[in-house]
Backbone bond lengths (Angstrom), bond angles and torsions (degrees), N, CA, C in turn:
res aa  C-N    CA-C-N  psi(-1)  N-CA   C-N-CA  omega(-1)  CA-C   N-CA-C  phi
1 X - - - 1.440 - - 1.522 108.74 -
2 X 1.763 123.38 151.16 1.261 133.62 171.78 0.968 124.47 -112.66
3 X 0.917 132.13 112.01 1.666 139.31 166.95 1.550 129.72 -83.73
4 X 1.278 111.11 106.05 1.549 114.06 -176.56 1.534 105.17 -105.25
5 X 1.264 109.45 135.49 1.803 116.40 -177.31 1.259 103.57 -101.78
6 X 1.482 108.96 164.97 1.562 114.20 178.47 1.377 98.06 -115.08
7 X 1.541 107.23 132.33 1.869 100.26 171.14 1.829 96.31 -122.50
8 X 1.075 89.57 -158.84 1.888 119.22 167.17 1.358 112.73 -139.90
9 X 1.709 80.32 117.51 1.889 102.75 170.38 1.291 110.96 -62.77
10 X 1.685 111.79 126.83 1.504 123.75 -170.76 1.479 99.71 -90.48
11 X 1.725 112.50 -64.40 1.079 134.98 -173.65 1.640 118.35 -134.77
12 X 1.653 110.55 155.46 1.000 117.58 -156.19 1.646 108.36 -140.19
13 X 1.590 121.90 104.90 0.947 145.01 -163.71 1.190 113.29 -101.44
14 X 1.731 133.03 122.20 1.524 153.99 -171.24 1.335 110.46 48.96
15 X 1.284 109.08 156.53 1.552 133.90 -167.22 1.849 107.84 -82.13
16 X 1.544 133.16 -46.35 1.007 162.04 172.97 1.900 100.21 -30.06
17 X 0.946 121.45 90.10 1.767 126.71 -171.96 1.590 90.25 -47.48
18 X 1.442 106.62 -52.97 2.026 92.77 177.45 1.506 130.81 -59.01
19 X 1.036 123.49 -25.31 1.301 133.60 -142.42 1.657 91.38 -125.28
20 X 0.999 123.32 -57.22 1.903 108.34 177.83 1.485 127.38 -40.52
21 X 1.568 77.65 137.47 1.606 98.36 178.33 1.108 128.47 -138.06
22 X 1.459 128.06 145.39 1.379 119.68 -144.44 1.982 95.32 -118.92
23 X 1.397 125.73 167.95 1.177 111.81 158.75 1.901 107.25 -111.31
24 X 1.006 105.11 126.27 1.546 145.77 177.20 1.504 128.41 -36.87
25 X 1.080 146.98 1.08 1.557 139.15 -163.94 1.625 111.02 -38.87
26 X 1.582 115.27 107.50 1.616 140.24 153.10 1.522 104.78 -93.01
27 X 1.546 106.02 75.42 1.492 105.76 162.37 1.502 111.98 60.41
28 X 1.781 109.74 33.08 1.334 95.08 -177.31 1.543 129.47 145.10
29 X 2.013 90.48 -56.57 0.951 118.21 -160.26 1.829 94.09 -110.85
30 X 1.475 102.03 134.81 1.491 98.79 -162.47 1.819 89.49 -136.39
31 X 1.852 84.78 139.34 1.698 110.62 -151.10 1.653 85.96 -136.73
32 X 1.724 108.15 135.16 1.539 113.77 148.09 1.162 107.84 -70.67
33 X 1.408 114.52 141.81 1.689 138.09 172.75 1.163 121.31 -124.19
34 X 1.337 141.84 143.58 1.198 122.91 155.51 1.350 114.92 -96.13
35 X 1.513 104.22 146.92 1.249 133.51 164.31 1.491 130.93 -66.36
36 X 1.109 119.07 4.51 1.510 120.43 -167.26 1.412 111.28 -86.35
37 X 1.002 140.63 -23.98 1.750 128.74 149.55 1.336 116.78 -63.23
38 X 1.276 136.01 -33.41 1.210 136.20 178.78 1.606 129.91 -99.64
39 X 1.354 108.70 38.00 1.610 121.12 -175.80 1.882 115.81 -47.64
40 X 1.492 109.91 0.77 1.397 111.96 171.46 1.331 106.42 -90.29
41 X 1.891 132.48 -25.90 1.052 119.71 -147.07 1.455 110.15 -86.51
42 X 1.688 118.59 161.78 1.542 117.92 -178.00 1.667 103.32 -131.55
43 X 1.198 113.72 -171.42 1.571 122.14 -159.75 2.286 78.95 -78.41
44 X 1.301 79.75 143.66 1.475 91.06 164.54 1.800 105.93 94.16
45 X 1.469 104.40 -22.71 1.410 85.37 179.95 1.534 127.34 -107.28
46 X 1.218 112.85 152.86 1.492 118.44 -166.39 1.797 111.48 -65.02
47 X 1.440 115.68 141.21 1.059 118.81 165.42 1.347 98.71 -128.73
48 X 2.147 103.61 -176.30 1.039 115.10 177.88 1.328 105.23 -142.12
49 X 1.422 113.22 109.27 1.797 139.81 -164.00 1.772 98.82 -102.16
50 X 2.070 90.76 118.86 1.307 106.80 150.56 1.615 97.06 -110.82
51 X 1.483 107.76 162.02 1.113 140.42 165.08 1.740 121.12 35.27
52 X 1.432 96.75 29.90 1.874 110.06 -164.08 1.698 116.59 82.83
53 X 1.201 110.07 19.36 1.824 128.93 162.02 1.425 106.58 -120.82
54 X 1.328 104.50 116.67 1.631 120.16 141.07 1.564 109.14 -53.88
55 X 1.169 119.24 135.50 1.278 148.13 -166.36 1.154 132.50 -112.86
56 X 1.412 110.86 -44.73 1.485 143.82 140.15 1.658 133.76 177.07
57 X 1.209 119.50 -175.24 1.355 123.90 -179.26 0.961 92.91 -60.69
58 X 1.717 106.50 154.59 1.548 113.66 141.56 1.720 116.74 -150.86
59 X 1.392 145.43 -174.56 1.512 131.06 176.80 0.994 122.93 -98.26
60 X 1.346 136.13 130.97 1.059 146.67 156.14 2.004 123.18 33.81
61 X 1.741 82.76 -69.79 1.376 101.91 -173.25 1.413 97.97 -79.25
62 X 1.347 145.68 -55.40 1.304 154.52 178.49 1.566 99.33 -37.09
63 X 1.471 120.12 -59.29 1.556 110.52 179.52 1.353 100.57 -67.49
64 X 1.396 142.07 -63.53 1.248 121.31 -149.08 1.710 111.26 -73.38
65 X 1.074 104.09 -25.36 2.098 103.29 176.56 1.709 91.11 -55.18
66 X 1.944 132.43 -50.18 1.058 110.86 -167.41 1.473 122.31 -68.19
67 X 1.194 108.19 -30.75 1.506 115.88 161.45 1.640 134.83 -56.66
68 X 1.560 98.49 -16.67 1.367 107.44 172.22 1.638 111.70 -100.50
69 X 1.269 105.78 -17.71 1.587 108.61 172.09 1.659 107.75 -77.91
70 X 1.439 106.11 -53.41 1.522 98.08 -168.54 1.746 116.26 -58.12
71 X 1.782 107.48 -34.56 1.680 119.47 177.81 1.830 109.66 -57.97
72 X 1.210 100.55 -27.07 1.844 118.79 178.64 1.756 96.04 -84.08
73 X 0.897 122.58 6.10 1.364 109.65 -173.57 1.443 103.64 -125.83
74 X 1.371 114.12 -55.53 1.896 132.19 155.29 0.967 106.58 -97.00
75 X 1.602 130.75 97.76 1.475 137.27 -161.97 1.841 100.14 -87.01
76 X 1.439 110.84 -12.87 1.859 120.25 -169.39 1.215 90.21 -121.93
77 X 1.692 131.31 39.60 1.226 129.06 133.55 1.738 126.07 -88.60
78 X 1.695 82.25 -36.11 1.518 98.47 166.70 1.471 137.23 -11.55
């Protein structure tokens, strides 16, 4: 099984649609990602990261319900 998380893009590193990378907040916990599937995204908006790839956009509420399901599931991820 795969698990992709939803964070919020803090920051957003080089111009190059291949090569950008953003830094990550998962509830906290802040991860380099790359940006290269998601050449629309900007600081503030939510994605959903497998394996150090953004994957794609998603809203607000859509990431945080998954974040409240997975913390309800691993309550000492929280």
């Amino acid at each position: 099984m795969c698990l992709a998380v939803p964070g919020q893009v803090l920051s957003i590193i080089g111009d190059d649609p291949l090569f950008r990378t953003g830094k990550v907040s998962f509830g906290g916990v802040m991860r380099e990602v790359s940006l290269a599937y998601v050449p629309e995204v900007q600081v503030g908006d939510y994605v959903i990261v497998h394996v150090g790839f953004a994957l794609s956009k998603v809203d607000e509420a859509a990431a945080q319900q998954t974040l409240d399901d997975l913390a309800e599931i691993w309550p000492e991820s929280a």
